[in-house]
C-alpha positions in Angstrom: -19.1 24.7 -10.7 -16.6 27.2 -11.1 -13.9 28.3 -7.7 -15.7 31.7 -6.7 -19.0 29.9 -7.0 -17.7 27.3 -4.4 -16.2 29.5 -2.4 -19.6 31.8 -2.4 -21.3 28.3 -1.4 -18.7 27.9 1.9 -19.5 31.6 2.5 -23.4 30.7 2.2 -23.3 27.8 4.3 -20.7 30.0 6.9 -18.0 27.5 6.4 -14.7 29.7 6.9 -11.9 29.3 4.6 -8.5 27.8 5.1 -5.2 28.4 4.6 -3.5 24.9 4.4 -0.2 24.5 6.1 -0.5 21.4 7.4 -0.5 18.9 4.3 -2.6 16.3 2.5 -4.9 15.0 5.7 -8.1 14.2 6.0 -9.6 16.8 8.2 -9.1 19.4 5.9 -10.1 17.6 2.7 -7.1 15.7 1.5 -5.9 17.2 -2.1 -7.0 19.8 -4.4 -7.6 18.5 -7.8 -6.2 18.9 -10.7 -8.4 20.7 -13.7 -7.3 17.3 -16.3 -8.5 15.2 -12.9 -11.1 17.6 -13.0 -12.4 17.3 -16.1 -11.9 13.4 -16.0 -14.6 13.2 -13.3 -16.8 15.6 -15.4 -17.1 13.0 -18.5 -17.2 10.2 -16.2 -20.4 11.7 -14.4 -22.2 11.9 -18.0 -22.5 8.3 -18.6 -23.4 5.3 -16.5 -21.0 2.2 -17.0 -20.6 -1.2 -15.7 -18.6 -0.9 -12.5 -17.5 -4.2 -12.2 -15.9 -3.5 -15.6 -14.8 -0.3 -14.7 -13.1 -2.0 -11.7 -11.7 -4.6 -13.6 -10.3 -2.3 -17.1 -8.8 0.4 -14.2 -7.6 -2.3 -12.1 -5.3 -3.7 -15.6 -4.2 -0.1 -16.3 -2.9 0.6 -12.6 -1.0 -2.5 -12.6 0.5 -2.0 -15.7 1.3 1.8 -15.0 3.0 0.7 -11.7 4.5 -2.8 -12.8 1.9 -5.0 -10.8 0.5 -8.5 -11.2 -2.7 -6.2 -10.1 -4.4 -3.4 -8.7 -8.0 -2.0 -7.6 -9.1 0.8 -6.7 -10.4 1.2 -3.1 -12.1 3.9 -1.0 -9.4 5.2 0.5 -6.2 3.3 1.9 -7.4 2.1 5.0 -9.9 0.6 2.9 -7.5 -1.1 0.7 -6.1 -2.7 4.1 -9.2 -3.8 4.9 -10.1 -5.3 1.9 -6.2 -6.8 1.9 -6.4 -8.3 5.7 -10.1 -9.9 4.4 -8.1 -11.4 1.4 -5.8 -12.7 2.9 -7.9 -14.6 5.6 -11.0 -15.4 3.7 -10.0 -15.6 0.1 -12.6 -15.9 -2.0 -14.5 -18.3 -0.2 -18.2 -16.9 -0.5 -19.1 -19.1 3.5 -15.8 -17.1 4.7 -16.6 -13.9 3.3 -20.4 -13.8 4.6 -18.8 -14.7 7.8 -16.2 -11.7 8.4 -15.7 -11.0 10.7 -16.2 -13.8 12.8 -13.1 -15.8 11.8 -13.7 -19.0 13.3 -11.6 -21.7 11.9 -9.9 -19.0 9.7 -5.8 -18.4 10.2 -6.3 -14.7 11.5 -3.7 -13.2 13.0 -1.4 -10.5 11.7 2.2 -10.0 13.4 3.3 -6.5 13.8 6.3 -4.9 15.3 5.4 -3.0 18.4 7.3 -0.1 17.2 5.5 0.0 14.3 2.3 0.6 16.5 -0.1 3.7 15.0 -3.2 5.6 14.7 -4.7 3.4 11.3 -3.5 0.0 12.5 -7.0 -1.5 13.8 -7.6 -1.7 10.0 -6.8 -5.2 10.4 -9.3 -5.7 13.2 -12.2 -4.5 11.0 -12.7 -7.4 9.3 -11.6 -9.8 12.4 -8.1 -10.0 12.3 -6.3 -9.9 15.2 -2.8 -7.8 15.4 -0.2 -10.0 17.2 3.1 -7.7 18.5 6.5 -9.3 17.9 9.4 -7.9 19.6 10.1 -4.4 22.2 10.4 -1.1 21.6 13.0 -0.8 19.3 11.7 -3.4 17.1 12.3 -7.3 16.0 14.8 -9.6 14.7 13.7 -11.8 11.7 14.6 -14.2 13.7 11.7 -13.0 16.2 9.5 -12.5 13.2 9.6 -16.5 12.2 9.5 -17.6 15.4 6.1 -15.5 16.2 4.6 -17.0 12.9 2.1 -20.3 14.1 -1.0 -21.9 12.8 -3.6 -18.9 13.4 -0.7 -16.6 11.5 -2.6 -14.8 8.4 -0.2 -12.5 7.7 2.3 -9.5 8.5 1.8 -6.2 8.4 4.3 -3.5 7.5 4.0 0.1 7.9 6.7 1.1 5.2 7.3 4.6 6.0 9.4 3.3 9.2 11.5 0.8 7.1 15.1 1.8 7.5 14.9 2.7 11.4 17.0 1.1 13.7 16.1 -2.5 15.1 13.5 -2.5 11.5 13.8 -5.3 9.5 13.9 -4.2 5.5 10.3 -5.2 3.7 12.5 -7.6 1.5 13.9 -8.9 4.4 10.4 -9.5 6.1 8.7 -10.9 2.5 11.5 -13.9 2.4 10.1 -14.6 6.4 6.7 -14.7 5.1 6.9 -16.7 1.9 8.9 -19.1 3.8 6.6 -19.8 6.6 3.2 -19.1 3.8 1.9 -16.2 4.8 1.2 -13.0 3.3 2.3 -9.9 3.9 0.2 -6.9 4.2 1.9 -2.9 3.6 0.6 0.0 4.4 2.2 2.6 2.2 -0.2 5.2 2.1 2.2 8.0 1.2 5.1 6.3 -0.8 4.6 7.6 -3.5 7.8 9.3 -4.3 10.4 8.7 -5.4 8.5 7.0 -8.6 11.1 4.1 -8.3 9.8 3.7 -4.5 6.3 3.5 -5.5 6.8 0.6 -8.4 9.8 -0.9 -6.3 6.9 -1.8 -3.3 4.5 -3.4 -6.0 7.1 -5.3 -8.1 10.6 -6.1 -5.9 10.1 -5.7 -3.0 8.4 -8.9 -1.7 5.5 -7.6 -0.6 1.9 -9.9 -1.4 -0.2 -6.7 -1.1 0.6 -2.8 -1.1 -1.7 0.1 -0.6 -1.8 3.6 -1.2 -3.6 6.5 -0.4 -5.3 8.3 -3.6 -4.5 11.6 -2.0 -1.1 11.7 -2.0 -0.5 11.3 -5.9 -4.0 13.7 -6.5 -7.1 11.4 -6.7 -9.8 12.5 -4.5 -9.4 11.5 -1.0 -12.0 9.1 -1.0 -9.7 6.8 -3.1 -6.8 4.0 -3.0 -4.9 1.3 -4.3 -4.4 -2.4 -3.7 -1.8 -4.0 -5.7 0.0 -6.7 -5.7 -0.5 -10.3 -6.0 -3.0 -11.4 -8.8 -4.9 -13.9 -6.7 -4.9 -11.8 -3.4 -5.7 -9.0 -5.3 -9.3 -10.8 -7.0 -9.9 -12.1 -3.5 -9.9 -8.0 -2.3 -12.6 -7.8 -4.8 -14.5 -10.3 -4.1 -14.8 -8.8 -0.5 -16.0 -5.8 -2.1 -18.6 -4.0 -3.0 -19.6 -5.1 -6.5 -18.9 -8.6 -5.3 -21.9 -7.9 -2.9 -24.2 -7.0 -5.6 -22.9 -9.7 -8.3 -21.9 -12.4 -6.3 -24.5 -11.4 -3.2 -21.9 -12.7 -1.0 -22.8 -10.5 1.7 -19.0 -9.1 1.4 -17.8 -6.8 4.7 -16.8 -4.5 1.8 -20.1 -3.5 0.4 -19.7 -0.6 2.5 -16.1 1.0 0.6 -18.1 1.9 -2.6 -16.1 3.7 -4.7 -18.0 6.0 -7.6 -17.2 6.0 -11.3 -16.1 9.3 -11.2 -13.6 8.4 -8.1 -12.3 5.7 -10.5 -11.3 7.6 -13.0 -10.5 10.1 -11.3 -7.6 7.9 -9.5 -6.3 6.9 -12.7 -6.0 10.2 -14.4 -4.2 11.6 -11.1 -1.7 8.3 -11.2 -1.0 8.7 -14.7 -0.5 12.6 -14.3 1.7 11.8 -11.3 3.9 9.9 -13.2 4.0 12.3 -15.7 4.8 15.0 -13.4 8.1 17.2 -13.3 9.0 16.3 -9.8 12.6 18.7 -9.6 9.8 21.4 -10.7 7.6 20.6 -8.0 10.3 20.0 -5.2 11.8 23.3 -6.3 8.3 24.7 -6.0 7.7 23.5 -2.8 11.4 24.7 -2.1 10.5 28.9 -2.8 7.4 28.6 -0.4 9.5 27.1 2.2 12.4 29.9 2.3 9.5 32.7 1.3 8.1 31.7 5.1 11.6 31.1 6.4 12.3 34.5 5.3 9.7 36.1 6.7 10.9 35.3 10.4 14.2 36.6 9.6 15.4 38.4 12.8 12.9 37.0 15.3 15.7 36.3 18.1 13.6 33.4 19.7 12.9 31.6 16.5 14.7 29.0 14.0 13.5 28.2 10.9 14.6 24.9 8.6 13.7 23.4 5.7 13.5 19.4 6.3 13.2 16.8 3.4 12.7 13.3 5.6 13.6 10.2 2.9 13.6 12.5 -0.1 9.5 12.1 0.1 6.8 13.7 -1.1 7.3 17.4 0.2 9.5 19.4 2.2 8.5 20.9 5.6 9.6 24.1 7.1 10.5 23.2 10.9 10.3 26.0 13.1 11.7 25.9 16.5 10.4 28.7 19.4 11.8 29.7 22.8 8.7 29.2 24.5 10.2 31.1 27.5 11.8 33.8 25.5 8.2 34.2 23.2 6.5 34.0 26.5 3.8 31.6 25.3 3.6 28.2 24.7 3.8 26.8 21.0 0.5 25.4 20.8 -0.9 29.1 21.4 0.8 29.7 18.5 -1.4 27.6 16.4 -4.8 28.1 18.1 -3.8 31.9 17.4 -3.2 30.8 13.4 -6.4 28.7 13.5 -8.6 31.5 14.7 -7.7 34.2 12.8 -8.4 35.2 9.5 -8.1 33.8 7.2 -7.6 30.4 9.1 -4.1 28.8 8.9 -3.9 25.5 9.9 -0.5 23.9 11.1 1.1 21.2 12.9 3.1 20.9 16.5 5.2 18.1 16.7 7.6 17.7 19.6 6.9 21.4 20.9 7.8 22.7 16.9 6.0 24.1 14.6 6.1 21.7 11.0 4.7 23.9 8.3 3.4 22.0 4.8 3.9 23.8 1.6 2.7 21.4 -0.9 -1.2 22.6 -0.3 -0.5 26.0 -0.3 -2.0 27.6 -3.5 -0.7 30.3 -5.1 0.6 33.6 -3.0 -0.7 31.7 0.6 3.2 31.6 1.2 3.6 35.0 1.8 0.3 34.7 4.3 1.2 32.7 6.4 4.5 34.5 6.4 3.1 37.5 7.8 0.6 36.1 9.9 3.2 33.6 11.7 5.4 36.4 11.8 2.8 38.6 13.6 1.9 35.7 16.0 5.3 35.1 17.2 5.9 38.9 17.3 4.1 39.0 20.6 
């Protein structure tokens, strides 16, 4: 299906189109594809295969791409952390696995710095894991880590985008804990994927028994992930999937994070072109949109635009700060204003500012949202 005939098909349906300025989330869709990811999914929809196969031959050629002992592709990260916190309590005991997620006489708890506390962290509790918070506000000491750790201990989990705050213990720092005491740890790094050296340092140096990432942010379809890491934890993930299900008729909790063929290969190709990827090109990319927009506000007296790079991530963000009582309105006007207009701009408010993503802009929507957050904050 070609662009103007999807587009007619939003139109037909009265779907209204949208300007993304608020980055790669799952309310509006997640990623635009690639045409080589594309046409990946394109051959992969003409044939049937054997998806166990097709599990197992990607699995081998994300792990080597990335430097793991393994990998599978998952429905999406949070599925990947599902199928992780399952490994790492049930294994591949078929009894255990039917059971999830009753964990009766299973180790099942999962310690977790209360700082670290967020919207995707019940991931553990879908297949009966129980999160256990170690430590206050500001975080806690290893020392409070391996203290915490006792006989219903499964595993920790890590949300890597906070290591390197304040009171944080590193993820090295954290693996040494668990392999010391035996048990696993779990990371969520759904958007560490850049640097490149990041993404393979989590998978190979780091410590870490499991990692997972989200498809999206490297250019898979959203619906996808990754689980790497350990070989055996990694076959235990699987056998609490869905083929496992079919093949093994385990009754698996993960029969219901099917992945497709074409969301297989789809994942690959996107990794594989990620890596191939001329990042300065894209950062300086991302870099011409951001001062395009900052421009474009030039001389408003009540407004501040600046480009922030958090980490050296992914993508840059144009902050921009308002004097509500000099504007007159409050900020989050300002984005119902954007979201109703037309054409539909979405954004994001955080902390009373207005965070504008440039990475899923497409070609020229710079300069839109430019003049249309210009006109907004005119009034």
């Amino acid at each position: 299906m070609r662009m103007a005939d999807t587009r007619d098909l939003y139109e037909e349906m009265g779907i209204k189109r949208v300007i993304n300025a608020r980055g790669s989330v799952t309310i509006l869709g997640g990623s635009i594809l690639s045409p080589s990811v594309q046409a990946a999914m394109a051959t992969a929809n003409a044939y049937y295969v054997d998806m166990e196969e097709l599990l197992d031959t990607s699995g081998r050629a994300v792990a080597a791409l990335l430097g793991a002992e393994a990998a599978l592709v998952t429905s999406g990260c949070f599925a990947a952390l599902v199928q992780g916190a399952a490994a790492i309590m049930a294994g591949k005991n078929p009894e255990r696995i039917a059971r999830l997620p009753d964990t009766t006489g299973m180790r099942h708890e999962f310690l977790f710095q209360k700082p670290m506390r967020y919207h995707y962290d019940r991931c553990v509790s879908v297949p009966g894991g129980r999160l256990v918070e170690v430590g206050g506000e500001h975080g806690a000491t290893a020392e409070q880590l391996e203290a915490a750790i006792g006989p219903r201990t499964a595993g920790i989990l890590y949300l890597a985008k906070m290591e390197g705050t304040d009171g944080i213990p590193s993820i090295p720092d954290v693996a040494r804990i668990a392999r010391k005491k035996g048990v696993a740890m779990l990371v969520d790094a759904a958007a560490e994927v850049y640097p490149l050296q990041r993404m393979t340092w989590l998978v190979t140096t780091s410590g870490a028994d499991l990692v997972c990432f989200g498809g999206k942010y490297f250019g898979s379809v959203q619906s996808t992930g990754l689980l790497c890491g350990r070989k055996d934890l990694v076959e235990a993930a699987a056998a609490n999937g869905f083929i496992a299900y079919e093949t093994l008729d385990n009754r698996a909790l993960g029969r219901g994070y099917k992945v497709d063929r074409q969301e297989i290969i789809a994942t690959l190709v996107a990794l594989r072109e990620w890596f191939a990827t001329d990042h300065e090109e894209r950062l300086a990319l991302q870099a011409r949109r951001t001062e395009t927009i900052a421009q474009g506000l030039t001389g408003l007296p009540h407004v501040k635009a600046e480009r922030v790079w958090e980490r050296k991530g992914p993508w840059m963000m144009l902050r921009v700060t308002v004097d509500e009582a000099k504007l007159g309105k409050p900020v989050a006007s300002i984005e119902t204003a954007l979201r109703d207009g037309e054409p539909s701009i979405r954004i994001r408010v955080e902390d009373g500012q207005i965070a504008l993503a440039v990475h899923t802009l497409q070609d020229g929507e710079d300069r839109i949202v430019a003049e249309r957050l210009r006109q907004v904050l005119s009034g």
